[in-house]
C-alpha positions in Angstrom: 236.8 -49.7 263.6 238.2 -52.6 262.2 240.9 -53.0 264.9 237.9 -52.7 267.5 236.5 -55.4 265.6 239.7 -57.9 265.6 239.5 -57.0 269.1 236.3 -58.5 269.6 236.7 -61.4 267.7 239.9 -62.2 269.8 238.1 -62.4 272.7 235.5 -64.7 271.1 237.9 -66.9 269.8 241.4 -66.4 270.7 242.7 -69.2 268.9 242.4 -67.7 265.2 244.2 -65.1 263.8 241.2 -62.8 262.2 243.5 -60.8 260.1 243.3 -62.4 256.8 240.4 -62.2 254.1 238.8 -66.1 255.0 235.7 -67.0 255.1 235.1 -67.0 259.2 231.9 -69.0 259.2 233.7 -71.8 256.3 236.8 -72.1 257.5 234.8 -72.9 261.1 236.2 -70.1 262.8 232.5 -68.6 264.1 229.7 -70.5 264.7 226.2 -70.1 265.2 226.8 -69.2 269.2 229.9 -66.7 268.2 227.8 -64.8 266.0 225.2 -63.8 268.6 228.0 -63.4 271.1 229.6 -61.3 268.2 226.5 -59.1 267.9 225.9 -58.1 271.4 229.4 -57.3 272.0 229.4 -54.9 268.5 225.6 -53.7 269.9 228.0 -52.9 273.7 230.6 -51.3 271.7 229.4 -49.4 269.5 226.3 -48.5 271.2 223.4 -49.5 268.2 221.3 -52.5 267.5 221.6 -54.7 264.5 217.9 -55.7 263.3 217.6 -59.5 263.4 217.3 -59.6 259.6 220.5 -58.5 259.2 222.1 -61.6 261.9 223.3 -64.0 258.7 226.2 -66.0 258.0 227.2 -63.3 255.0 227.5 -60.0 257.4 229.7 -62.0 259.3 232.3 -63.9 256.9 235.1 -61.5 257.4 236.4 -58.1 259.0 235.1 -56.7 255.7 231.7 -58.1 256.0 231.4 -56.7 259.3 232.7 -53.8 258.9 229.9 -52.6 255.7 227.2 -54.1 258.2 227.9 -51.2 261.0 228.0 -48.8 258.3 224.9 -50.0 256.9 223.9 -48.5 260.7 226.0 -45.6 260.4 228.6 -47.1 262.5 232.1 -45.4 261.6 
C-alpha cells in the first residue's frame, strides 16, 4: 500500500521525493488542490470513498498519515 501511495503522490507532484517522514502539507509539498486530487486518485485506486470529514490537512501529512486513514476504511 504504501508504495501504491508514493506512486500517487509522484504523479501529483513529481518534483518531491515522498519517502521521508516531513510534514507534506508544511514543508509545501501538497496543497489544498493536491489533496482533493490526492483523494480521488486513492478513492480510483483503491476502490472506496473517504467521507469528507475525514479530507484534513492531518490525514494527509505524510505516507503514514495516509496510510492509518485507508485503514481507518479497511483499506489494506
Amino acid at each position: 500500500m504504501r508504495e501504491k501511495i508514493l506512486e500517487i503522490l509522484s504523479t501529483i507532484r513529481p518534483e518531491y521525493d515522498f519517502s521521508g517522514e516531513e510534514d507534506f502539507i508544511e514543508a509545501g509539498m501538497l496543497d489544498s488542490y493536491d489533496i482533493v486530487t490526492l483523494v480521488t486518485n486513492m478513492e480510483i485506486t483503491f476502490n472506496f470513498r473517504i467521507d469528507g470529514t475525514d479530507v484534513v490537512p492531518e490525514n494527509f501529512g505524510s505516507v503514514d498519515s495516509i496510510v492509518r486513514l485507508l485503514e481507518k476504511y479497511g483499506v489494506h
